[in-house]
Structures are given as C-alpha cells and as structure tokens.
C-alpha positions in Angstrom: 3.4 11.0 32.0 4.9 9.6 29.2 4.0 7.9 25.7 0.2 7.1 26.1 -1.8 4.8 23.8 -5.8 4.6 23.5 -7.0 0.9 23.8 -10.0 -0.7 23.6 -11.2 -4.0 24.5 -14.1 -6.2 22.6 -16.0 -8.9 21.2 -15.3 -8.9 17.4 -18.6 -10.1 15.3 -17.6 -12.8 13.2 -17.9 -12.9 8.7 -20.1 -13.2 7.0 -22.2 -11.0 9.6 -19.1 -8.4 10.4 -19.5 -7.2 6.4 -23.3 -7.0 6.5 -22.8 -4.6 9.9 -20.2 -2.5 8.7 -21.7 -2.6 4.8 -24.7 -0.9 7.1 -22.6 1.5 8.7 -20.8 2.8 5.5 -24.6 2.5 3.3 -26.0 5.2 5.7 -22.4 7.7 5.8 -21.2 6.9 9.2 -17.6 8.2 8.9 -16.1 5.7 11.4 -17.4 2.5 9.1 -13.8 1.5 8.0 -11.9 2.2 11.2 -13.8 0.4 13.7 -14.6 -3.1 13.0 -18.1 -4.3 14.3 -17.8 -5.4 17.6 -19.4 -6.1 21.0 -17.5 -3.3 23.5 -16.2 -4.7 26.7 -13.9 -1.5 27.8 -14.7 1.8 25.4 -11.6 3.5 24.0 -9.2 3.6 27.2 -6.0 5.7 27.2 -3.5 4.1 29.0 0.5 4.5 29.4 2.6 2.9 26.8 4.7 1.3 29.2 2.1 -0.4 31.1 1.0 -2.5 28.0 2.0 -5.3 29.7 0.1 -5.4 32.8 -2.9 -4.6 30.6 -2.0 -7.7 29.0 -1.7 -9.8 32.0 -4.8 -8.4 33.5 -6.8 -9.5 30.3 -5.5 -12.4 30.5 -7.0 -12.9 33.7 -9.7 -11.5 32.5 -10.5 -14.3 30.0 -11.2 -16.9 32.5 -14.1 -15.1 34.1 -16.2 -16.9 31.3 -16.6 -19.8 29.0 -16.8 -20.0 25.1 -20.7 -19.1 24.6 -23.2 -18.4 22.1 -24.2 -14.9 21.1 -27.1 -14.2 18.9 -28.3 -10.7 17.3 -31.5 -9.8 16.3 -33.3 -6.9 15.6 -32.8 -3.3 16.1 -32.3 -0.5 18.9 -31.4 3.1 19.4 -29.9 5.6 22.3 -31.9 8.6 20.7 -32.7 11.3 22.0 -29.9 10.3 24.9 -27.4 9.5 22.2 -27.6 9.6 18.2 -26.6 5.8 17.9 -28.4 2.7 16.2 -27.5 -0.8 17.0 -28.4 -4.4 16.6 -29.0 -6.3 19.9 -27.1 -8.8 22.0 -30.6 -11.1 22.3 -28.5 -14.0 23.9 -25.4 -13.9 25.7 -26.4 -10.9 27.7 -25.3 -12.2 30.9 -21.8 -13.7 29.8 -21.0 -10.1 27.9 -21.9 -8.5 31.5 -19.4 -10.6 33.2 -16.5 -10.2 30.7 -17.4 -6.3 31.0 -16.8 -6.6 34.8 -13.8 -8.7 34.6 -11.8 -6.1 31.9 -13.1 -3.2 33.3 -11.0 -2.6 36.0 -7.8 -2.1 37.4 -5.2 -1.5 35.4 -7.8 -0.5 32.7 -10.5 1.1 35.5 -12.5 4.1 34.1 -15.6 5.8 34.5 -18.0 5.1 32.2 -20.5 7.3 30.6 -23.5 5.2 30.6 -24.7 1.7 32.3 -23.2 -1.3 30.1 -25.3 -2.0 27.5 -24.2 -4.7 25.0 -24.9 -4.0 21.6 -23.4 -3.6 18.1 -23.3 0.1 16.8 -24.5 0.4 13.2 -24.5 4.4 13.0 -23.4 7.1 15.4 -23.5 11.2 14.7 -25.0 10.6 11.4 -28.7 12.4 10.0 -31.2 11.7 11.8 -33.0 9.7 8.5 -29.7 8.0 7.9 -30.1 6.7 11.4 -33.6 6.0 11.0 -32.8 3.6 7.8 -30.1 2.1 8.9 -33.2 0.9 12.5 -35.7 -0.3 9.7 -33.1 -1.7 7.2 -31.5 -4.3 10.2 -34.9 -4.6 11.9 -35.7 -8.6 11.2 -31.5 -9.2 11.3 -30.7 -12.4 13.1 -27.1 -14.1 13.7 -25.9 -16.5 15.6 -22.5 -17.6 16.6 -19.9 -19.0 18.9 -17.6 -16.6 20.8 -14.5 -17.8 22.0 -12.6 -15.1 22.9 -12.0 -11.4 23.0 -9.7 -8.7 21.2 -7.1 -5.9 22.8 -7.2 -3.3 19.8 -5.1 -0.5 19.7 -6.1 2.7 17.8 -3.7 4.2 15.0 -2.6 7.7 14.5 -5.5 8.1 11.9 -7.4 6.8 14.3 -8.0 3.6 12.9 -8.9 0.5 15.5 -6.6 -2.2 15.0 -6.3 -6.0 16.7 -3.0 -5.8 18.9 -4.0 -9.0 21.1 -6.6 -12.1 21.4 -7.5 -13.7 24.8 -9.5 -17.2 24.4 -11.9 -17.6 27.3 -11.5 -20.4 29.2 -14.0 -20.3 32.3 -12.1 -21.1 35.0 
C-alpha cells in the first residue's frame, strides 16, 4: 500500500446559512465546528490511495451528471439518539436528488460499507453533552433555508484533521 489520503465527498451549505450552522456547532462545544464545514454528506470520510486521486476524480466527474442543479431547503430539527449522539437540521426538499448523487459517488473507485442507511442531513453537534445536544435540537427547531445547489465538493482532510475543498464538480443532468 502506499501514501493513503482520507476524502470525503459533499454538498457544501451555502453563506449566510453555513455561519449560522457551524456558529451552532461551536455555541454548544462541538470540537469539530472549525474543521468541517457544514455540509450535506454524499460519501463519509473515505481513505483512499494517493495515487488513485485521479480516478476518483474522473469517477466524480461522472458522478455529477447523475443529477440536475436543484433546490434544497432545511427546516427544523432531528436527532440519531440513543443510536447515535448527533443533532441535525433536515434535508425537507431535495431528498430524492441528494439520494441519487449518494448512489452515483458512492461506488467504485470510492465503494465502502457504510454504517447506517443514507440519511441526508446537516450535523449541528456530534459526541457533545447530552444538554448541549438537546439545545443545540430546540435552538434550530423553526430554522428554514432555502437554496440552489449546483454542484458538489471533493474535500480532502489535513494532517490536523482539518476538511478542506480539493475539487468542485457542477452537476449537469445528463
């Protein structure tokens, strides 16, 4: 085996509603609030080797025509607990498109096992106190956003384990 890299592929949430997520996230101690952006998860954290970068980036290319530009709208509040100790805001529209892109990514080169059944969501507090958790659920509970997503992001995770944008795809819908 040789250098190996951990990517991750997703649907960034756009500004102004990115800051109010993440200002969430940091308000209630989450530790990983200023290394991953909020985001829409098409492949989870993926190691992969460092030499096959490329075909990862043809395959995502690919990938990117299983759907048309759509519109994605969050609103309200849900949790994993007592499965998981997550909170998130919900995917209310643009369920079905996130599902497809999901499909598309998720397999080979990039093919892994996941956990869980696919799920779209944004995570607003993970491993954090229970009544963090539980305020971070009422705090976001009437949030609403609405936008346009026209594409999705490779990210590649640093050595202090930082998620950073390496790549963007625009979806085409071919």
């Amino acid at each position: 085996m040789g250098n190996r890299i951990k990517v991750g592929v997703a649907l960034a949430i756009p500004e102004p509603h990115a800051a109010v997520l993440g200002g969430w996230r940091r308000r209630i101690g989450d530790p990983e609030a200023d290394k991953i952006p909020p985001h829409v998860t098409l492949l989870p954290p993926t190691e992969v080797e460092a030499d096959q970068l490329d075909l990862v980036e043809k395959h995502l290319a690919e990938a990117a025509n299983a759907v048309a530009p759509f519109t994605m709208r969050l609103s309200g509040t849900g949790t994993f607990r007592p499965v998981s100790q997550v909170v998130f805001v919900q995917v209310s529209a643009g369920i079905g498109q996130c599902e497809l892109l999901e499909r598309a990514v998720r397999r080979d080169p990039i093919m892994r096992e996941v956990e869980f059944p696919y799920h779209p969501h944004v995570t607003v507090g993970h491993d954090v106190a229970d009544e963090d958790l539980d305020q971070a659920y009422e705090g976001l509970r009437d949030f609403v956003a609405q936008f346009k997503i026209e594409g999705f992001t490779l990210y590649a995770q640093d050595s202090d384990g930082t998620w950073r944008p390496h790549r963007e795809y625009v979806l085409t819908g071919f």
